[in-house]
Backbone bond lengths (Angstrom), bond angles and torsions (degrees), N, CA, C in turn:
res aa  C-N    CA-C-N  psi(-1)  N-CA   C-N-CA  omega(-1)  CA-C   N-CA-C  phi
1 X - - - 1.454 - - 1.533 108.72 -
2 X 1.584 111.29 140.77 1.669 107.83 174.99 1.284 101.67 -73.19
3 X 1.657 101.00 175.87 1.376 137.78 -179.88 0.998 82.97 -88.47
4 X 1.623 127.68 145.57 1.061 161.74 111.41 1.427 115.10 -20.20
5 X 1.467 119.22 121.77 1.099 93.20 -178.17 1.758 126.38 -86.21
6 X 1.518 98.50 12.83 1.659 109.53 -160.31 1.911 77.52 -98.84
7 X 1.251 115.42 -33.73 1.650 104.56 -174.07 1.664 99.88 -58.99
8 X 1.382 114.92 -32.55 1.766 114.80 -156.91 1.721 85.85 -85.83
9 X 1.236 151.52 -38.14 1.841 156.43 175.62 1.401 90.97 -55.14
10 X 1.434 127.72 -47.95 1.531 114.58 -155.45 1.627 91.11 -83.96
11 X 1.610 134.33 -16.98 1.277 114.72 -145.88 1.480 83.02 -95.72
12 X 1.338 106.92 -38.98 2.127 111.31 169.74 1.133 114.38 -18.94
13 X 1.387 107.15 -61.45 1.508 132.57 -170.47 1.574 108.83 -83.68
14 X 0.668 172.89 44.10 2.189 161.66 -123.83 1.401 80.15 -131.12
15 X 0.852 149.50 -33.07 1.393 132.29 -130.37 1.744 79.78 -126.99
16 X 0.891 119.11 -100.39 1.902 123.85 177.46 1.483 95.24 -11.22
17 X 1.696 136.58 -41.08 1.501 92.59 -136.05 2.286 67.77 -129.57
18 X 1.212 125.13 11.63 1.833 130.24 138.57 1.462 107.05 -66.91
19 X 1.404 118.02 -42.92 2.010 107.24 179.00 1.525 108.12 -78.04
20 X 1.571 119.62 -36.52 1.414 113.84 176.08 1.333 109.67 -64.77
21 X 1.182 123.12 -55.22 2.328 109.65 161.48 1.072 124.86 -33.13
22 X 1.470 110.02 -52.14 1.489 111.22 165.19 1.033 129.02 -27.07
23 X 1.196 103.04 -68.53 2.031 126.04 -171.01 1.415 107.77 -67.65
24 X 1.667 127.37 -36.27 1.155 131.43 170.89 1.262 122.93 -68.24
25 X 1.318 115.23 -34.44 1.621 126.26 -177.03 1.404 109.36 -64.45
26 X 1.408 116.49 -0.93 1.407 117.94 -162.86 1.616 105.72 -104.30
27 X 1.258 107.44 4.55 1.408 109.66 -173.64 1.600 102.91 -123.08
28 X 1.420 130.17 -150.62 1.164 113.83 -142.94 1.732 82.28 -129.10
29 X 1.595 119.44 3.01 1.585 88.65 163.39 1.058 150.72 -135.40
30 X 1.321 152.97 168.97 0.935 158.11 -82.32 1.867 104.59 -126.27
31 X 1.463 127.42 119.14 1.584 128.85 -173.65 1.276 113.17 -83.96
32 X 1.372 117.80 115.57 1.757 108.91 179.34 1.600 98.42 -119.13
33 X 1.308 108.60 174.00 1.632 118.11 156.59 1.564 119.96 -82.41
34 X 0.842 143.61 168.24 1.257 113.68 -164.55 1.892 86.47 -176.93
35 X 1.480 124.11 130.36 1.345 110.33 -169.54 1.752 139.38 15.26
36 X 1.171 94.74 20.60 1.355 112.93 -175.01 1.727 130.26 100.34
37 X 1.541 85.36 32.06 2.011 95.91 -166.87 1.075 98.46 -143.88
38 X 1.433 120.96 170.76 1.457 136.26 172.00 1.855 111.32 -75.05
39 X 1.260 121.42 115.70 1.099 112.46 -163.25 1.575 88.54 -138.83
40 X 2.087 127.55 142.88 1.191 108.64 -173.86 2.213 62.42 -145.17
41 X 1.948 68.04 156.68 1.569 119.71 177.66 1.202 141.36 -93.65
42 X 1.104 108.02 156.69 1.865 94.28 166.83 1.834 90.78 -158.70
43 X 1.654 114.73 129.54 1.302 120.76 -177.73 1.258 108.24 54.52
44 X 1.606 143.38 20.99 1.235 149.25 -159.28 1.431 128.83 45.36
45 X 1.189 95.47 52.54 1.396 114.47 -171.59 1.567 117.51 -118.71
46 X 1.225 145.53 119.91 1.193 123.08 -155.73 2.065 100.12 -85.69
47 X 1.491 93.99 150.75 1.525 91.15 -169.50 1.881 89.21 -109.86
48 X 1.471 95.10 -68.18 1.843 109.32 -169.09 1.521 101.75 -138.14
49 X 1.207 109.75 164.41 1.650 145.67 -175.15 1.591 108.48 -138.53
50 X 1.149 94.16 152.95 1.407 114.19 -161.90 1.901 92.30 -133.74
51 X 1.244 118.04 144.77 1.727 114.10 160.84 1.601 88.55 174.15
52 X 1.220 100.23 163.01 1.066 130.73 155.15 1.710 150.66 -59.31
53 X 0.950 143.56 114.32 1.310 138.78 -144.90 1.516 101.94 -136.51
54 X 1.813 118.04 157.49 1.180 121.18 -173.72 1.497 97.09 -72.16
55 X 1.179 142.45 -61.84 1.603 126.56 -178.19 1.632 113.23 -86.25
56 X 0.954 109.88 6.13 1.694 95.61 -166.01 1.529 94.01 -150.28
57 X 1.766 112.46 171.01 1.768 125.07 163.17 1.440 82.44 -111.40
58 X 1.368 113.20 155.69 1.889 144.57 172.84 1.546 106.61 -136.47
59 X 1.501 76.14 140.08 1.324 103.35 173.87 1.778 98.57 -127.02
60 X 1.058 131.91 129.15 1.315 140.51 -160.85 1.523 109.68 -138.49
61 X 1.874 120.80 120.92 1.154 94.15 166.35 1.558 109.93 -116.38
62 X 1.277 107.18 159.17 1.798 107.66 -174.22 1.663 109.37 -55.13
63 X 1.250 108.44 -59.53 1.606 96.56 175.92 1.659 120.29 -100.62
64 X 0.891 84.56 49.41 2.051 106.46 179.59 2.094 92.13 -39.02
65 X 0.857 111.89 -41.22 1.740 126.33 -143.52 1.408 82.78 -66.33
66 X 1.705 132.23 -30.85 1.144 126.44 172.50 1.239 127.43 -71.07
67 X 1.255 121.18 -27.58 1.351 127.83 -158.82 1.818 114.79 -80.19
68 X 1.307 115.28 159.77 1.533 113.75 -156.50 1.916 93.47 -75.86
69 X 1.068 110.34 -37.55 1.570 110.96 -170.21 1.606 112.00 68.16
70 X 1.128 126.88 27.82 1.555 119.54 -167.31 1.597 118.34 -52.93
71 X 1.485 102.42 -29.54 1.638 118.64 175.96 1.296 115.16 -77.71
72 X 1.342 107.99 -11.88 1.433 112.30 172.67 1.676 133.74 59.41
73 X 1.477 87.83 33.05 1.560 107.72 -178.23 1.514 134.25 -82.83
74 X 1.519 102.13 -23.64 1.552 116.57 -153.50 1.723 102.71 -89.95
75 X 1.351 131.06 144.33 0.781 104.89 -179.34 1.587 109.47 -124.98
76 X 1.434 133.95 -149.71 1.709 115.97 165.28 1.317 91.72 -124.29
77 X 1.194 133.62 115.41 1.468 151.43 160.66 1.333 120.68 -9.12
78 X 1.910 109.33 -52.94 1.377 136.34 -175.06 1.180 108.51 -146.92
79 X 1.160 126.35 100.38 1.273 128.07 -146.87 1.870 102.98 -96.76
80 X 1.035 130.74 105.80 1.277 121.60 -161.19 1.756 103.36 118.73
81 X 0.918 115.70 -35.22 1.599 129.84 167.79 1.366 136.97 -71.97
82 X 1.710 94.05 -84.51 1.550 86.75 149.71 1.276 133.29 -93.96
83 X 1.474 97.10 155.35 1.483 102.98 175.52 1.442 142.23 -99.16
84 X 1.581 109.87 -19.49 1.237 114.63 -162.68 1.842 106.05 -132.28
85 X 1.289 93.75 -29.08 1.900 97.51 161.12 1.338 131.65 -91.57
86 X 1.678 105.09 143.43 1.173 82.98 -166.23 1.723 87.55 -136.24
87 X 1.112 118.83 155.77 1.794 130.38 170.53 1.217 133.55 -77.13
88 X 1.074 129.38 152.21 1.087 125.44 174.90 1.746 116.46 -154.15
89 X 1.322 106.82 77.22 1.739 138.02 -178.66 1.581 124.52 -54.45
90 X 1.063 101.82 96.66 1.576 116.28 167.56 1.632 115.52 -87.36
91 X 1.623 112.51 118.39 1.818 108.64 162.27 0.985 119.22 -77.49
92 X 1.803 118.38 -19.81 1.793 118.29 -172.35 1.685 106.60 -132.28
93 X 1.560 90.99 -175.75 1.835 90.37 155.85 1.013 107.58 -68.51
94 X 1.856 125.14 -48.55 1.418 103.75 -138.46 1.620 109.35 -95.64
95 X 1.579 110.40 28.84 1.142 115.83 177.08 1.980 118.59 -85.96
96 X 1.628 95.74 -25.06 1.282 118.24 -176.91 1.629 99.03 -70.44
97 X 1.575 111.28 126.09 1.518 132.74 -179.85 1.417 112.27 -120.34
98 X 1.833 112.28 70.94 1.115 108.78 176.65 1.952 131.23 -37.71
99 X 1.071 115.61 -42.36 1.006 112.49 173.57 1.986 122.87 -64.84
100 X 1.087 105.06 -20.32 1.478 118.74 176.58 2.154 98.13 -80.79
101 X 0.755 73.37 -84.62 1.857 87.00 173.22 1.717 101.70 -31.61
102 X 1.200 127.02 -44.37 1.143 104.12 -174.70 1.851 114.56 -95.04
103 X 1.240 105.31 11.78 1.463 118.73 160.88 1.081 125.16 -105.60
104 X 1.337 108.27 0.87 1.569 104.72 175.36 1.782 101.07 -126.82
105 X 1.524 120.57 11.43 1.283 128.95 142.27 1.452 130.77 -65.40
106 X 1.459 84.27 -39.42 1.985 109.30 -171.56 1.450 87.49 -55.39
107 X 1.291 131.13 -61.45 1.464 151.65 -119.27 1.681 86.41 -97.86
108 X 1.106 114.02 -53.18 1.906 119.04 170.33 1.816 94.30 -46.15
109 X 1.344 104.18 -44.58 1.958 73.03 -142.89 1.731 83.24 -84.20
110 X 1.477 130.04 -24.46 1.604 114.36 -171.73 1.692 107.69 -80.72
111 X 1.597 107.65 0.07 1.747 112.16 157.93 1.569 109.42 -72.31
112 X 1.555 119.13 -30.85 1.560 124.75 -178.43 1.354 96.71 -78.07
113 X 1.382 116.78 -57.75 1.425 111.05 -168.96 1.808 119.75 -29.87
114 X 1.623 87.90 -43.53 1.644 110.15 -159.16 1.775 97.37 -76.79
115 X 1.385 111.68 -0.02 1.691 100.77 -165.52 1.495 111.26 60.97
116 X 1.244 118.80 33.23 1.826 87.49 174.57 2.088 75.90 -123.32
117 X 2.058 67.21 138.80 1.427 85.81 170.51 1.903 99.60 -162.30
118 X 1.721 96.09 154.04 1.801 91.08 -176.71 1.050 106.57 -67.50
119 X 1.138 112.35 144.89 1.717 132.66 171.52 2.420 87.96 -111.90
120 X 1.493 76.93 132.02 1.672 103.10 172.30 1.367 92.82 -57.07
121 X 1.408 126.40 159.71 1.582 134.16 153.72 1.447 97.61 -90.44
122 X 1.470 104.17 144.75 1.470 122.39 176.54 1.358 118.99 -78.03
123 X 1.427 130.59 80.82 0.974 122.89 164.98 1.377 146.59 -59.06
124 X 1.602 121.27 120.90 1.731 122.87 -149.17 1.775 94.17 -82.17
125 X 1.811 75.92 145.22 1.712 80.40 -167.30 1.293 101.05 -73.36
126 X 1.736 143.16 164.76 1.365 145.21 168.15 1.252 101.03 -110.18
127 X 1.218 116.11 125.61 1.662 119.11 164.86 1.620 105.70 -93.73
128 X 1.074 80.89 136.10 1.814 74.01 173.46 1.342 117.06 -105.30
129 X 1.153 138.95 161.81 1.672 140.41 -144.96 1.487 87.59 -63.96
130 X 1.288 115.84 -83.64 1.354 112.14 -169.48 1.645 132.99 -28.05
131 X 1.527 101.11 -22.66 1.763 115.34 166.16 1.305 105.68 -72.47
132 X 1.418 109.26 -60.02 1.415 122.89 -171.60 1.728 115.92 -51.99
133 X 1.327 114.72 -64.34 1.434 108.05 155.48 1.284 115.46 -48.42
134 X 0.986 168.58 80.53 1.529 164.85 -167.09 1.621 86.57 175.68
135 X 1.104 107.56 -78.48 1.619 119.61 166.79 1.674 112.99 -11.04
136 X 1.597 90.56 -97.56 1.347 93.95 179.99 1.130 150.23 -86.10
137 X 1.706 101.80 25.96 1.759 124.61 157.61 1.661 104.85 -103.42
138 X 1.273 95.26 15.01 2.415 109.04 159.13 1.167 110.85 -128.98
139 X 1.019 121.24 63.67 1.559 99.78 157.37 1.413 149.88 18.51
140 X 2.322 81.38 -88.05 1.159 77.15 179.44 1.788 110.33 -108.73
141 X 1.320 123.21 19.84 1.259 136.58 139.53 1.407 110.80 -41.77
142 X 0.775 124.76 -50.25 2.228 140.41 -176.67 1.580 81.66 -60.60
143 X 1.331 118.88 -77.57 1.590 107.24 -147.81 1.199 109.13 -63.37
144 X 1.400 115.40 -43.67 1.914 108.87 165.84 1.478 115.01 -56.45
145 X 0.970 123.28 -25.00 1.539 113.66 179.65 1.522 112.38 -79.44
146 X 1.378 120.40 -5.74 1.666 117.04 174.70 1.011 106.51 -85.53
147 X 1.791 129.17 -35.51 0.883 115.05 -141.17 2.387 102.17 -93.25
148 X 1.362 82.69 16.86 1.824 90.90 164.86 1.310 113.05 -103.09
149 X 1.433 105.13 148.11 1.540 108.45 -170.91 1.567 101.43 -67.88
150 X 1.413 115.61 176.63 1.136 112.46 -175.74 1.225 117.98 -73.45
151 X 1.422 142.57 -21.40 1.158 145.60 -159.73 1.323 101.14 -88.80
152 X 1.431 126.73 -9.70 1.538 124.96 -173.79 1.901 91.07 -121.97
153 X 0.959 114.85 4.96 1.383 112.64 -178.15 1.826 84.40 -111.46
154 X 1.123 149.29 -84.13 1.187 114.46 148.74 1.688 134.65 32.68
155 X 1.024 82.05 -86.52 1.607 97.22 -170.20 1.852 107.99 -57.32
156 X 1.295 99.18 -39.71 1.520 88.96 177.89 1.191 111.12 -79.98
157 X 1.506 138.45 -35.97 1.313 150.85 171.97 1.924 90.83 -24.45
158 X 1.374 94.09 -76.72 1.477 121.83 -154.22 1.781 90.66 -52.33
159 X 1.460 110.33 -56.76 1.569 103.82 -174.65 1.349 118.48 -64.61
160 X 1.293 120.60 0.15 1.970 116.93 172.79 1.611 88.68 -100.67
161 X 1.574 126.32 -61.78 1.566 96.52 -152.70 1.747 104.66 -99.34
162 X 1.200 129.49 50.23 1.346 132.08 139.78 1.517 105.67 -75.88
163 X 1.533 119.51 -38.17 1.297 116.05 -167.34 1.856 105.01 -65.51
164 X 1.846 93.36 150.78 1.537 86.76 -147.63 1.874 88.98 -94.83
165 X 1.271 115.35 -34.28 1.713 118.18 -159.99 2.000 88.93 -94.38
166 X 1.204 110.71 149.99 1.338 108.94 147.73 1.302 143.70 -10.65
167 X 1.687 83.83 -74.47 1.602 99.98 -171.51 1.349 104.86 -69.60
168 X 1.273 126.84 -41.90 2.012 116.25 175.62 1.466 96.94 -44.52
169 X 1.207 133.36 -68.23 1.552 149.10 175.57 1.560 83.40 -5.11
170 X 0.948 116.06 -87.33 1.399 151.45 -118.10 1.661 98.62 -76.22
171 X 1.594 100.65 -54.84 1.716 113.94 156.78 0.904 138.24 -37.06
172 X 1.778 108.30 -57.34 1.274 124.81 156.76 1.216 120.63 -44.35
173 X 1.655 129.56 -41.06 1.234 121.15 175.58 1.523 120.50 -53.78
174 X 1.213 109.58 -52.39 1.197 116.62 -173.57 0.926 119.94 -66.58
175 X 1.258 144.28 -4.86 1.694 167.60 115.65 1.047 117.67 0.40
176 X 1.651 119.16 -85.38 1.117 133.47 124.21 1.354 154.14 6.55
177 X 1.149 111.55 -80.86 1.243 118.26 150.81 1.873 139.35 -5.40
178 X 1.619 94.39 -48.66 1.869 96.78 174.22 1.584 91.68 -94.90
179 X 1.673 128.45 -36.46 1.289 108.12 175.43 1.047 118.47 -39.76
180 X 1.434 118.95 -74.67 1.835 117.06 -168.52 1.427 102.68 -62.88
181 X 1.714 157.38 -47.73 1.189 130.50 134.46 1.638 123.28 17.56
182 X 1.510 106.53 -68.95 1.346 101.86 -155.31 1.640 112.10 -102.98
183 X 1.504 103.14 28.92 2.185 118.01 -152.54 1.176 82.15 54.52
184 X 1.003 167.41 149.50 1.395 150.20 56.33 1.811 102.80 -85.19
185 X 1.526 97.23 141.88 1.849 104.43 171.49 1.513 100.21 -84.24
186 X 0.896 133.78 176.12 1.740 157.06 -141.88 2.046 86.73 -108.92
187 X 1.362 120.57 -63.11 1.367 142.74 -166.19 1.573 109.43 -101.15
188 X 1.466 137.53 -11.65 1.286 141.83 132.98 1.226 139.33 2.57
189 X 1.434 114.10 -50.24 1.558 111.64 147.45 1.388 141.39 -75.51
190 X 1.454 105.76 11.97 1.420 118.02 -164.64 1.498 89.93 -124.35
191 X 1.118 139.97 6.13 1.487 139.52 157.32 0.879 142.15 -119.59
């Protein structure tokens, strides 16, 4: 089996991101794996991540977007992208300021304490005519199709009008069709 290439970033780093455990272990939370990274907790909640990077070690916290930043370190990864994490990039050891880091951990977990965390905006699904007629020349295709949450109502939306010609359209419907019939989601067997 290959190396990973996030295993070969963390091995770059061994040393930067053994002092960032350090400094974290000293507080009250909790180290998981987490999509394949060092990720620590509090009440099972994700706070910060730690990994490795081609120029830099990170320390990342999930709702960074709250935090005061007075040191002015953190940055937004993708700025326009994300929303609620934010970084905070080391090139060396001797860039790591345990005493800073562990005040702006404190400050992560009494942001958890407080419950504030980003909530995504709900984006309204668009049917586009050609869904929509499909719809309401079924009946009772329509009433089975409400009764999926939106994120799987979604999904079929998205899998008819990516299709670029008609007739795929059109295929696709008929595809379909005994799925939502029977609840079935579009991506359902893959979970």
């Amino acid at each position: 089996m290959a190396t990973k290439v996030w295993d070969k970033q963390n091995d770059q780093w061994s040393e930067e991101i053994e002092l960032l455990k350090s400094i974290v272990n000293k507080t009250n939370l909790v180290e998981t794996t987490k999509w394949g990274g060092i990720v620590y907790t509090y009440n099972d909640k994700n706070v910060l991540g730690i990994g490795g990077f081609k120029s830099y070690v990170g320390l990342w916290f999930f709702n960074g977007v709250y935090l005061k930043d007075e040191a002015n370190v953190l940055i937004n990864a993708q700025e326009g992208v994300t929303k609620a994490l934010r970084q905070w990039r080391f090139a060396s050891k001797s860039e790591i300021n345990e005493e800073l880091i562990l005040v702006y951990i404190a400050e992560a977990i009494q942001i958890e304490k407080e419950g504030k965390s980003y909530k995504p905006e709900k984006k309204e699904i668009i049917i586009s005519d050609f869904f929509q007629n499909f719809i309401n020349e079924n009946p009772e295709i329509a009433k089975a199709f409400e009764l999926f949450s939106p994120y799987k109502q979604k999904e079929f939306i998205e899998y008819i009008d990516t299709a670029k010609q008609e007739k795929t359209k059109l295929d696709r419907l008929e595809k379909i069709k005994p799925m939502i019939l029977e609840g079935k989601g579009l991506n359902d067997k893959y979970r």
